[in-house]
C-alpha positions in Angstrom: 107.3 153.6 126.2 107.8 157.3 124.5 106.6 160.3 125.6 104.3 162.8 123.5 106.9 164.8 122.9 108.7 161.6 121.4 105.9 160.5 120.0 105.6 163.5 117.9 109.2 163.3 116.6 108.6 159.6 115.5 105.6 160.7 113.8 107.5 163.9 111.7 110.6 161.4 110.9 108.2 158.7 109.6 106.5 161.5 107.4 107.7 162.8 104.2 107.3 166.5 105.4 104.1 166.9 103.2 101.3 168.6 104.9 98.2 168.1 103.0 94.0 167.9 103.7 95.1 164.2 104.5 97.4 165.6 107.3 94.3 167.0 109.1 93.0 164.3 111.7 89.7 164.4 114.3 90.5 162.9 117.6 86.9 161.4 118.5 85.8 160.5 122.0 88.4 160.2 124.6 91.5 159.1 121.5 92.7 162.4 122.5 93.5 162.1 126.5 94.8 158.6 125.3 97.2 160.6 122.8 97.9 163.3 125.0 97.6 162.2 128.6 99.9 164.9 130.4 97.6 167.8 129.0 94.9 166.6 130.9 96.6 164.9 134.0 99.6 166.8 134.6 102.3 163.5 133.4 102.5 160.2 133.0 104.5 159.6 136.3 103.8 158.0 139.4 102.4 161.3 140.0 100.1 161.4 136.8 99.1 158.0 138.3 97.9 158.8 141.6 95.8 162.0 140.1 93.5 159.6 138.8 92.4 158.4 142.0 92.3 162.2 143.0 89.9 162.9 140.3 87.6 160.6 141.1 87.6 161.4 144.9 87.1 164.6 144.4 84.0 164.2 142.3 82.8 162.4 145.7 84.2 165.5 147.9 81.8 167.5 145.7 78.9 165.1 146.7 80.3 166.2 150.7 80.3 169.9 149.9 76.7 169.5 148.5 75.5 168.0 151.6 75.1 164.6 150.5 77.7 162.1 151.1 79.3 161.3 154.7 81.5 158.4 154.0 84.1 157.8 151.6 86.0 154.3 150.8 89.4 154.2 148.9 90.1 150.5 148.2 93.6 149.6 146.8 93.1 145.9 145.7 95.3 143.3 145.0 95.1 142.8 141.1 96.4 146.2 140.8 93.0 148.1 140.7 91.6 150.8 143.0 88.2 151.4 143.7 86.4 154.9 145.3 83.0 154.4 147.4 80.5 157.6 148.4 77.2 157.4 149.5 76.4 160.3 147.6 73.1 160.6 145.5 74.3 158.5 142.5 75.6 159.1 139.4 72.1 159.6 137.1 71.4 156.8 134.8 68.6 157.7 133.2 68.3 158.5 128.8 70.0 162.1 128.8 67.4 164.4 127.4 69.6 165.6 124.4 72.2 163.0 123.5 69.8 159.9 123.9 72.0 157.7 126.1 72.3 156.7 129.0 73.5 159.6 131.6 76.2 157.7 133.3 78.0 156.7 129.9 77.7 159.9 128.7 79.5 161.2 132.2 82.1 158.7 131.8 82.7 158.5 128.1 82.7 162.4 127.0 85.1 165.3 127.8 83.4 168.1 129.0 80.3 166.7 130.2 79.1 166.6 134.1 76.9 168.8 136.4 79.2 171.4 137.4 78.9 173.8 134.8 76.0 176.0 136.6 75.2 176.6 140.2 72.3 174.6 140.5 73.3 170.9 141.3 77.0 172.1 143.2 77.2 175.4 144.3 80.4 174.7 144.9 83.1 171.8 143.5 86.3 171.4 142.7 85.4 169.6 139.3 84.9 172.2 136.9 85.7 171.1 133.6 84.0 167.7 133.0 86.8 166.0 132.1 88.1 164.2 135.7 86.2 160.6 135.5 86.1 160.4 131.5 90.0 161.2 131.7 90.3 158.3 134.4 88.2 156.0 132.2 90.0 156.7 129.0 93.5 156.1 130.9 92.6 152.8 132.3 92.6 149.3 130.6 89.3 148.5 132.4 86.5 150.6 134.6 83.4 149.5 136.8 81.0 151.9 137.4 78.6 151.4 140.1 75.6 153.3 140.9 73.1 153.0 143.9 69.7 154.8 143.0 66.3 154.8 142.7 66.0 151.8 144.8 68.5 149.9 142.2 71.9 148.9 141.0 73.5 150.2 138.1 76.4 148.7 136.4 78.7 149.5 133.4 82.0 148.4 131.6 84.0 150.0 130.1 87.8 149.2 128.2 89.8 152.3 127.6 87.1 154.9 127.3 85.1 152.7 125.9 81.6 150.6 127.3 81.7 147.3 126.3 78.5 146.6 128.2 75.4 148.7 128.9 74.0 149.9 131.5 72.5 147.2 133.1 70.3 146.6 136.6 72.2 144.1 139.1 70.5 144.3 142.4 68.6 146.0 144.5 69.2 148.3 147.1 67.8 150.8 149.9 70.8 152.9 149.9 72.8 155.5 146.9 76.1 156.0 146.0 79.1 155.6 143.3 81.6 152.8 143.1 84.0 153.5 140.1 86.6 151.0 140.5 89.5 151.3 137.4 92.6 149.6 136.3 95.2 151.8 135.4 96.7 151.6 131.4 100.4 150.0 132.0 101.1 151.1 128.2 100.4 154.8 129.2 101.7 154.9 132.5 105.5 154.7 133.9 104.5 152.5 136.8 100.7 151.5 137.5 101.6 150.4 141.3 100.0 152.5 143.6 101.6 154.2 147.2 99.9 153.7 149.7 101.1 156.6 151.7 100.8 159.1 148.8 96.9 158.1 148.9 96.9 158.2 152.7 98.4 161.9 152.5 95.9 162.9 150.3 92.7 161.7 151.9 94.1 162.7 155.1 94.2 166.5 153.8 90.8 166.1 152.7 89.3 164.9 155.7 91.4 167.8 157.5 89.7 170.4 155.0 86.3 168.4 155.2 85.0 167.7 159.3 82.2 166.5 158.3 83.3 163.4 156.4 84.6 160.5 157.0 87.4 158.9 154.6 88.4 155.0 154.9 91.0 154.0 152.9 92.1 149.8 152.7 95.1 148.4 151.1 94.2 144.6 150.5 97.8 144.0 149.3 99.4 145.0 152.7 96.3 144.7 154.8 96.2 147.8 156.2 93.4 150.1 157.0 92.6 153.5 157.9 89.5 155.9 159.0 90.6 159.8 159.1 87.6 161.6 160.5 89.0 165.8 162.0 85.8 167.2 163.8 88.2 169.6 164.5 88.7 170.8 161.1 91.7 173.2 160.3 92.6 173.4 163.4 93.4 169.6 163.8 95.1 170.1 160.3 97.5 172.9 161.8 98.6 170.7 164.8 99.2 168.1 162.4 101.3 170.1 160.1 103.3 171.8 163.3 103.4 168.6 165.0 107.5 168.4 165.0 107.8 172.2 165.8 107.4 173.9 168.8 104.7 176.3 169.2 104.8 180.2 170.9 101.3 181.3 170.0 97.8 179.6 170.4 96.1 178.9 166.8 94.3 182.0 165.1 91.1 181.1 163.7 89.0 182.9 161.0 86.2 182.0 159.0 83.8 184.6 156.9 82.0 185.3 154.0 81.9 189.1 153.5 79.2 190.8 151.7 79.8 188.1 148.8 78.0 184.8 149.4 79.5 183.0 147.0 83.1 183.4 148.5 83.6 181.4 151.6 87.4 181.8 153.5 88.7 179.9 156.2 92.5 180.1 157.1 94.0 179.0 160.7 97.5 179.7 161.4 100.1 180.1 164.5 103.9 180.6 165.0 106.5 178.2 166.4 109.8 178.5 166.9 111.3 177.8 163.5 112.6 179.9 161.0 110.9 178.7 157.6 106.8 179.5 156.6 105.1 176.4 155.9 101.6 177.7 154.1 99.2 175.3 152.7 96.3 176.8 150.3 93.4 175.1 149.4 90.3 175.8 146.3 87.0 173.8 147.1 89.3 171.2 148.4 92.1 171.3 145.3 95.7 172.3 146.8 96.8 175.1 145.1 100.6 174.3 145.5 101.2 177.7 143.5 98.9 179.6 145.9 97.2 182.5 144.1 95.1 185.4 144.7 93.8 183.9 148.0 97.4 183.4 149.4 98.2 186.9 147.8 95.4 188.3 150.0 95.9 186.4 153.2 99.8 187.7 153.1 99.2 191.4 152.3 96.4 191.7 155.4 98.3 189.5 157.8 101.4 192.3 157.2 99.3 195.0 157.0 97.3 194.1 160.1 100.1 193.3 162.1 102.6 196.4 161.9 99.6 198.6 162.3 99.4 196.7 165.5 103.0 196.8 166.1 103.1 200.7 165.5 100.2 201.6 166.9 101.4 200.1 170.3 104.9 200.9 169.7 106.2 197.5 169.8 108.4 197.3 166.0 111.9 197.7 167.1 112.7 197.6 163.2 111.1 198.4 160.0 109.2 195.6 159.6 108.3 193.8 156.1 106.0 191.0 154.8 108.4 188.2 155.6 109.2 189.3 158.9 105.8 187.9 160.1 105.7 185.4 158.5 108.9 183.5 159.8 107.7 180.9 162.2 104.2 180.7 160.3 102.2 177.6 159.9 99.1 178.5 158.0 96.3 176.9 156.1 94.2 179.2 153.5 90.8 177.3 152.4 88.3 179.1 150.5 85.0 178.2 148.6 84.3 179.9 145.4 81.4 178.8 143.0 83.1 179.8 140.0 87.3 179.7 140.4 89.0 180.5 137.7 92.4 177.9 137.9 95.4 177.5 135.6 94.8 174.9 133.6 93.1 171.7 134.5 95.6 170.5 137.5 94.3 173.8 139.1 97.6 174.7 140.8 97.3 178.5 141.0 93.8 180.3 141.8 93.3 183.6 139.5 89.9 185.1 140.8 90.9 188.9 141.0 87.6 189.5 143.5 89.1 186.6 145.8 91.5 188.9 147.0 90.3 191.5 147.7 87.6 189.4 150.1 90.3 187.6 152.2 92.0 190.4 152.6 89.3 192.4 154.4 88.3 189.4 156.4 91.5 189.1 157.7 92.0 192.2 158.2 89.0 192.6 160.6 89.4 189.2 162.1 92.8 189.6 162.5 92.6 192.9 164.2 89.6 191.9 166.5 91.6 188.9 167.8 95.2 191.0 168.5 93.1 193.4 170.3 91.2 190.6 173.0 94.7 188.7 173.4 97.6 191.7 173.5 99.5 188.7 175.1 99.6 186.6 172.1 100.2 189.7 170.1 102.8 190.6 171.9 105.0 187.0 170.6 103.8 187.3 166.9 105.5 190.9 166.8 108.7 189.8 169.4 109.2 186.8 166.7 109.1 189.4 164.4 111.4 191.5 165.7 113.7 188.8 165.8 113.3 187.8 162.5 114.0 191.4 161.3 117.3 191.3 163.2 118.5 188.4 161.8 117.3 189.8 157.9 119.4 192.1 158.6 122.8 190.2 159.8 121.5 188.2 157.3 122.2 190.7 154.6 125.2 192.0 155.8 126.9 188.2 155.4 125.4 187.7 152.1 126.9 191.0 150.8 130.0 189.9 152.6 129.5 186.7 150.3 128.8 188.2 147.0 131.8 190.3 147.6 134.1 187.1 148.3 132.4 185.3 144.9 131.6 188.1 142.9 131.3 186.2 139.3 132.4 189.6 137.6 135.7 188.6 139.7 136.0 185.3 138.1 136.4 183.4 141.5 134.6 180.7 141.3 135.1 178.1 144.2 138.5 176.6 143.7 136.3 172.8 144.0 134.5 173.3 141.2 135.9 172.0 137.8 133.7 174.1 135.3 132.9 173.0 132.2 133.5 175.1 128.7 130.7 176.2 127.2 128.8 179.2 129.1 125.5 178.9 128.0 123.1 177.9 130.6 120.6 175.8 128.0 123.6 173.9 127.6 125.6 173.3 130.7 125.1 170.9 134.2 126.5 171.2 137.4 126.8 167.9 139.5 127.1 168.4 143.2 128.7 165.2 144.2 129.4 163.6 147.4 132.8 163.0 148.5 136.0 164.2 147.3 136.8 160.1 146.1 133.4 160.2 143.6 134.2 163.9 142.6 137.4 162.9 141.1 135.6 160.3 139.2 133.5 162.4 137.9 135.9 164.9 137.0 137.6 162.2 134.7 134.9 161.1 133.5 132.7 163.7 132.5 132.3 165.6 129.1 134.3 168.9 129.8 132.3 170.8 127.3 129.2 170.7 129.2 129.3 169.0 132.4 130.5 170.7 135.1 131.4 169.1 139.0 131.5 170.2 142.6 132.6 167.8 145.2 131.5 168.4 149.0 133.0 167.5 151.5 130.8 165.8 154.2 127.7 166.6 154.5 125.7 170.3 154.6 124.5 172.4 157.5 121.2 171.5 158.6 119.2 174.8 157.5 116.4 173.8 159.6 118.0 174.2 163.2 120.0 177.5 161.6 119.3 180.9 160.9 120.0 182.7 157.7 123.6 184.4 158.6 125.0 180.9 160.8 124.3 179.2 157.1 126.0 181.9 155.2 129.0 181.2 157.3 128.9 177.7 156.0 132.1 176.7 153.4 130.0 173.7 151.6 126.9 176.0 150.9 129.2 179.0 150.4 130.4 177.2 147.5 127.1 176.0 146.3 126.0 179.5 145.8 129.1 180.5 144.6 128.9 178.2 142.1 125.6 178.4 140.9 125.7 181.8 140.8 122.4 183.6 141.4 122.5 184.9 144.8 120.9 183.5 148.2 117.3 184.1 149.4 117.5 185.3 152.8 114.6 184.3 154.0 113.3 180.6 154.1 110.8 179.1 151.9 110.7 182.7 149.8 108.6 181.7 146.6 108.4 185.5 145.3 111.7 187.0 145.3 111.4 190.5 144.1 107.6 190.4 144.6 105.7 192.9 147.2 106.5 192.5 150.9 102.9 193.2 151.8 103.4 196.9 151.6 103.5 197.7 149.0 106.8 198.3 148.5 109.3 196.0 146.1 112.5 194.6 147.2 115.7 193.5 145.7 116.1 189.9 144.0 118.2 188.0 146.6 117.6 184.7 144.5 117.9 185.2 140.7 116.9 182.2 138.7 118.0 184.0 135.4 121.4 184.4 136.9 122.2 180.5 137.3 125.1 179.1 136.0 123.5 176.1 134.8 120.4 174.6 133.3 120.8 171.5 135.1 121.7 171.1 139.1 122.3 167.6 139.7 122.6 165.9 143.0 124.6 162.5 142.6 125.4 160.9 146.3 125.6 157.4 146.9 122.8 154.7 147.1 123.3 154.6 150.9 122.1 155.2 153.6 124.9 158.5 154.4 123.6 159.4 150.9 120.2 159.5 151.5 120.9 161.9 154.4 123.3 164.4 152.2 120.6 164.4 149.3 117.8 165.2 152.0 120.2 167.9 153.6 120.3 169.3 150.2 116.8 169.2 149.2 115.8 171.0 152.3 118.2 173.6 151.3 117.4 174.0 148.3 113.6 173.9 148.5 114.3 176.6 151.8 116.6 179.0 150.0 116.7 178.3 146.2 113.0 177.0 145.5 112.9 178.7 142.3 115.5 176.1 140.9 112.5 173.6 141.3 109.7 175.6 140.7 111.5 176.1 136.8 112.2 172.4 136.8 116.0 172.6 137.3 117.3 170.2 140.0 117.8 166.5 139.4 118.7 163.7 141.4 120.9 161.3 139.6 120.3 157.5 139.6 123.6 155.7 140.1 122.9 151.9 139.8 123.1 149.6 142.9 124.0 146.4 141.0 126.8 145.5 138.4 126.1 142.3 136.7 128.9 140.4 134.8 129.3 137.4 132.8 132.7 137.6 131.2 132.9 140.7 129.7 129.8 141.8 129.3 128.7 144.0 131.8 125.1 145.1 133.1 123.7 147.6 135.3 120.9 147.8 137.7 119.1 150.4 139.5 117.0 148.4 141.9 116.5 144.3 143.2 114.1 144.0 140.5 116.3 145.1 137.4 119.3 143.5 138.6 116.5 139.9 139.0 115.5 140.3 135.5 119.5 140.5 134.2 120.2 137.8 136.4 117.2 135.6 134.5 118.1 136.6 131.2 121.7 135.6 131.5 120.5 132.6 132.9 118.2 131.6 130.1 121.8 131.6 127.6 123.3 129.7 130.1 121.2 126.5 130.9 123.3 125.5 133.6 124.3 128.6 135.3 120.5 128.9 137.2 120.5 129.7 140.9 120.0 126.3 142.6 120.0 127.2 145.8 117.6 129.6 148.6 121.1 130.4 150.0 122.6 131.9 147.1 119.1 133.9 146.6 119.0 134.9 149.4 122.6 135.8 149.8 122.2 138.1 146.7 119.0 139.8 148.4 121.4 140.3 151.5 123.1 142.8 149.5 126.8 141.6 149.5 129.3 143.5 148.0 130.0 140.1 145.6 128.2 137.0 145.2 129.9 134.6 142.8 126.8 132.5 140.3 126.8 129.4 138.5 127.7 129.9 134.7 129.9 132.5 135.3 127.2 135.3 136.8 128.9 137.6 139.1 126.8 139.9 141.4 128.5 143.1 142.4 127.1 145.7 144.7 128.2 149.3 144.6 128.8 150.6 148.1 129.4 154.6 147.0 130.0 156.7 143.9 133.6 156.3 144.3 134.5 152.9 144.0 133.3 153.6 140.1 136.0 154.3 138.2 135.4 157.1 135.5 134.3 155.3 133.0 131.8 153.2 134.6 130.7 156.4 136.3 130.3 158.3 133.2 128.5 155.2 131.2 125.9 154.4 134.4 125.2 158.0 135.6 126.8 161.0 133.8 125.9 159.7 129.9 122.7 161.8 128.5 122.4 159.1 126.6 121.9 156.5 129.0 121.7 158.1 132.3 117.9 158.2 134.2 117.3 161.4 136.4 114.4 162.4 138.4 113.7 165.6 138.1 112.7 167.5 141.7 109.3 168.8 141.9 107.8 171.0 144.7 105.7 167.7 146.4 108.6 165.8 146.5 110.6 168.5 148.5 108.6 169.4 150.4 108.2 165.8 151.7 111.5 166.1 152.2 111.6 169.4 154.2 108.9 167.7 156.3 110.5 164.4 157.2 113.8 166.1 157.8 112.1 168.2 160.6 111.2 165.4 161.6 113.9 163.7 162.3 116.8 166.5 162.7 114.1 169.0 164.4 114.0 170.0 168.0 111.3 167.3 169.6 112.5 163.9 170.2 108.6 162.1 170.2 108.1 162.5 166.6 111.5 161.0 165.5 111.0 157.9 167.4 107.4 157.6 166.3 109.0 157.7 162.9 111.5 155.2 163.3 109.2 152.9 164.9 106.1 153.3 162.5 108.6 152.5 159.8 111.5 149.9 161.6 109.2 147.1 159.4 110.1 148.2 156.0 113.9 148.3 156.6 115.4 145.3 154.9 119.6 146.9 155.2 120.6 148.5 157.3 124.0 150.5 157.9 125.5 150.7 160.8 
C-alpha cells in the first residue's frame, strides 16, 4: 500500500508531463476521501483508524449535548467490524425536501451535509463540517445504518460510500436511536484491527466530560465489557488523571457562562507534588491536544489571579512567572461554544478570539472568590510556587553552566558522539542507541555522510522523580542536549517556549527547535524488556523537556527486527511472531519436506529461544539486543532508509508514555501493582 504522497509520484512518472483540459478531473461523491483519506481523517494509521469510530461517537455525544440520548454502546465484534448504539432521536429518513432522497443516504453518502450547520437542531456539537459519518462510510468496505423512529426500523447498505440497498423498513419498534455498524477498508488502512484500550481511553474521557451519559463499550473478540458512567463530572476526571500523584490542594472548581450565552466554560484543576503540568483541553467534547485560545485564557488569569493574590498578601518570596504556578498543575479546560472555529477538520487547536477573553474573566472572578474563602489552600498553591521559582532559578544557573561547557560555537561536542559529515539539518539523523556494544555497531555501520550516533551508557535519569537542576547534573542527558544542540527547557511539559508567561512579558527561548542539530532524532534500544524501559525513560524526557521535537514531527523510534530467519544463505528478517510465521510458511512451501511436524517445535519457536533448528534447513534465530548485530546486519535491518520502518513519535503516544511511567516509577506504590496485576495476563516473556 502507497501513501498519497506516493501515489501522486506514481501518477506524474506514469504521465508524459503534458497538462491538458484532459488533465482536469471531478472527484464525485465520496472518490475524493477514498483518494485522499489523511486530509479528512488525519492518516492512515492505526490512529486514522480509530478516528473513525470517534467520528461516529461523537455524532451520538451531540445527540447527549442536545438532551436526547443517555446511553451509548461501542461494540467491537469479532469479524473485524465495530458498531456505535445511541438512543438518540434517529437519524431522519424521510425524502429530503431539496435533493429528493432519502435523508439518511444523503447524511451518509455526501460531504458536507448534516444538521449542524445552524443553531436550531444542536446548539452546540462537536461535528461541524458534515463530513464525519460520510468520511466513515466512504473508508469502510461495508456500513449498516440503523435507525429507530417513528415507531419503525430503518435499514441501509452501503459498500465504500456507496448504498447498495435502499432504505428499507425492517421492524418495528417503541424506542429511537442510531446503529451504524462499519467495516473498516483494509486496502486504505495500515492495520484495520482495532485496540481495545485506545477505544476504552476515549469513551472514558467522554463520559468524564459528559455526567450525564452512560457509555458501554463490549469487545466480543476478548469478551470484555465496560460501563463508564462519572456523576461526578470533571472532578472524577481530575482524580483520575492525578491518580499516581500525590495531591497538596483540594480540587478548584469553576463553571460560568458570562454575559455570552453561547460560551459555556468549565475547568477543574489542583496541585500535587510533582514537578510537570499535565492540562487537558476540551471543545464540545473534541480534545484539543494543541489547546488554543481557551487554554491561552485559562493560563493568563490563573497567573494573573494568583500573584495578585501572592502580592497583595505578601506571600511571593520571588518574582513570580506563568510557569511558576503552574508546576504541580493537573487541569482540565471544557468549554461549549456554538460556533468554534478549529484548525482544520481533526480540530486540534480552538481559534475563537472572543473565547478568551470569556475564560479569562471567569476565572479570574472565580478564581479570586475561591483564594479569598480558603487562604489555607491559597497559601500551598503560592508555597509550591515559591518553590518552583527557586528551583527556575538553580535551574538556570546549571543550564548556563551547561551551555558554557557545550557551547557549539566551541566545537565540543560530546566526545560519544560520532557526527556525521554533512551539516544540514534536512539532511542529517542522530541515533541515540543503547549500549556502548550496539553503538559501535552502529558506528560501523552507518552512512558517515548523514547518520550520526550517540551511545548511552545505561539508562537515563528518571525526570519525573527530579527537578530541573538534579537533571542538568546528569552526564547521559548532558550529552543528549549537547548533542542535539538547541538548548533545555527548564520547566516541564513547556509547549510555548518564548511565548508570554501570563504577564505579559516574553522570555528567552530555553528550547530552540530551529537550533537542532538534526532533522531526525532516532531512538534505537533493544526489543527487550531493559529496552522498553530506556525508550520510555526517554520519551518522558523528551515529551517533558524537548516536546517541540515531537510537536514538529522529529523523533523516531527505530524497529530492529526480533527474528532472523535463514535457510542457507538467504537470510530474512522479522519484526514481530506474525512476520517471522509468514517467512517461516513461505520457506516451507519450496521446501515440501521441511514443514513443522511437530506442536513442540511450534511451540518452542513461540517460546522465543535464542535458536530453534527446522526441518529443511529453516533456522530460527532470535535477537536478544542491538549488539549482537554485527554492522552490516544492523545497517541492512534498522539503519537502511531504504529498508528500515520507523515510527515516528506523536504527542498521544508520549504522553501515554509520560503517564504509564508515573505510574510505575512515581511515588505511590497502589497504582503500580494495580498495573502489573490488571496486565500480568497479557505477558507471554518475560525477563528476569
Amino acid at each position: 500500500m502507497v501513501n498519497d504522497f506516493q501515489e501522486l509520484e506514481l501518477e506524474n512518472k506514469n504521465s508524459n508531463s503534458q497538462y491538458t483540459e484532459e488533465s482536469i478531473r471531478v472527484l464525485e461523491g465520496l472518490e475524493a476521501v477514498r483518494q485522499r483519506p489523511a486530509m479528512y481523517i488525519g492518516d492512515i494509521s492505526e490512529r486514522g483508524l480509530h478516528h473513525l469510530i470517534n467520528e461516529v461517537v461523537d455524532n451520538s455525544i451531540d445527540e447527549a449535548l442536545a438532551g436526547f440520548c443517555k446511553n451509548i454502546f461501542v461494540t467491537l465484534r469479532s469479524d473485524g467490524s465495530c458498531s456505535v448504539e445511541d438512543d438518540g432521536r434517529g437519524i431522519p429518513t424521510g425524502i429530503h425536501p431539496e435533493k429528493n432522497i432519502s435523508t439518511l443516504e444523503l447524511v451518509m453518502c455526501t460531504l458536507h451535509a448534516g444538521g449542524k450547520f445552524d443553531n436550531n437542531t444542536y446548539k452546540v456539537s462537536g461535528g461541524l463540517h458534515g463530513v464525519g459519518v460520510s468520511c466513515v462510510n466512504a473508508l469502510s468496505t461495508k456500513l449498516i445504518a440503523t435507525v429507530k423512529r417513528e415507531g419503525k426500523i430503518f435499514q441501509q447498505i452501503y459498500e465504500k460510500g456507496i448504498p447498495v440497498t435502499n432504505v428499507e423498513i425492517i421492524g418495528d419498534t417503541n424506542s429511537t436511536g442510531t446503529i451504524i455498524q462499519f467495516y473498516p477498508d483494509p486496502s486504505i488502512f495500515q492495520t484495520v484491527i482495532f485496540k481495545f484500550e485506545r477505544v476504552a481511553d476515549r469513551l472514558r474521557e467522554l463520559a468524564f466530560l459528559n455526567p450525564e451519559v452512560k457509555i458501554s463499550i463490549i469487545d466480543e473478540r476478548e469478551e470484555i465489557k465496560e460501563e463508564y458512567r462519572y456523576q461526578g463530572g470533571l472532578k472524577d476526571f481530575v482524580s483520575y488523571i492525578d491518580s499516581t500523584n500525590t495531591p497538596i490542594t483540594k480540587q478548584v472548581y469553576i463553571y460560568g457562562k458570562n454575559d455570552n450565552p453561547n460560551v459555556e466554560v468549565e475547568i477543574c484543576f489542583q496541585y500535587n507534588t510533582s514537578y510537570g503540568e499535565t492540562l487537558l483541553s476540551y471543545v464540545n467534547n473534541i480534545h484539543t491536544i494543541e489547546g488554543g485560545t481557551h487554554v491561552s485564557g485559562f493560563r493568563s488569569a490563573l497567573t494573573r489571579t494568583l500573584n495578585d493574590y501572592a502580592k497583595n498578601n505578601k506571600m511571593n518570596k520571588f518574582e513570580l512567572t506563568g510557569e511558576d504556578f503552574r508546576e504541580g498543575l493537573t487541569a482540565i479546560v471544557s468549554v461549549k461554544v456554538s460556533s468554534p472555529m478549529f484548525e482544520g477538520q481533526t480540530k486540534t487547536k480552538l481559534g475563537n478570539a472572543e473565547v478568551e477573553g470569556i475564560v479569562r474573566s471567569i476565572v479570574n472572578e472565580k478564581l479570586g472568590e475561591y483564594l479569598d474563602s480558603n487562604p489555607s489552600e491559597a497559601k500551598k498553591i503560592i508555597e509550591k510556587a515559591n518553590s518552583a521559582a527557586e528551583a527556575r532559578i538553580a535551574a538556570r544557573k546549571s543550564r548556563e553552566l551547561v551551555r558554557r561547557k557545550n557551547s557549539l560555537e566551541n566545537s565540543t561536542l560530546p566526545g560519544k558522539l560520532a557526527d556525521c559529515s554533512l551539516n544540514s539539518p534536512e539532511d542529517t539523523e542522530l541515533f541515540i542507541v543503547e549500549g556502548d556494544s550496539a553503538g559501535g555497531s552502529a558506528k560501523q555501520g552507518r552512512d558517515r555522510r548523514f547518520q550520526a550516533i550517540l551511545p548511552l551508557k545505561g539508562k537515563i535519569l528518571n525526570v519525573i522523580k527530579a527537578t530541573p537542576h538534579k537533571i542538568l547534573e546528569n552526564d547521559e542527558i548532558k550529552t543528549i542536549i549537547a548533542a542535539i544542540g538547541a538548548g533545555f527547557s527548564h520547566k516541564p511539559n513547556s509547549e510555548e517556549n518564548g511565548s508570554s508567561n501570563g504577564n505579559g512579558n516574553g522570555k528567552e527561548k530555553d528550547f530552540d527547535v530551529s537550533k537542532v542539530r538534526y532533522g531526525k532524532i532516532i531512538l534505537m534500544a533493544d526489543a527487550d524488556v531493559d529496552g522498553s524501559h530506556i525508550r520510555t525513560l526517554l520519551l518522558t524526557f523528551f515529551f517533558t523537556y524537548m516536546r517541540d521535537l515531537i510537536n514538529k514531527g522529529m523523533l523516531y523510534i527505530a524497529q530492529p527486527p526480533l527474528y532472523k530467519i535463514k535457510k542457507g544463505k538467504l537470510e530474512y528478517y522479522a519484526n514481530n511472531e506474525e512476520e517471522r510465521d509468514s517467512i517461516i510458511q513461505r520457506l516451507m512451501k519450496d521446501s515440501p519436506n521441511s514443514k513443522i511436524q511437530t506442536n513442540e517445535e511450534q511451540e518452542e519457536i513461540n517460546e522465543g529461544n535464542e535458536e530453534v533448528k527446522l526441518k529443511g534447513g529453516i533456522v530460527v534465530s532470535r535477537f536478544k539486543g542491538l549488539g549482537e548485530m554485527n554492522p552490516e546486519q544492523l545497517w541492512e535491518t534498522t539503519m537502511n532508509p531504504e529498508k528500515r520502518t520507523l515510527l515516528r513519535v506523536n504527542i498521544e503516544d508520549a504522553e501515554k508514555a509520560a503517564i504509564i511511567f508515573q505510574t510505575l516509577m512515581g511515588d505511590k506504590v497502589e497504582p503500580r501493582r494495580e498495573f502489573i496485576e490488571r496486565n500480568a495476563q497479557y505477558v507471554k516473556n518475560l525477563d528476569i
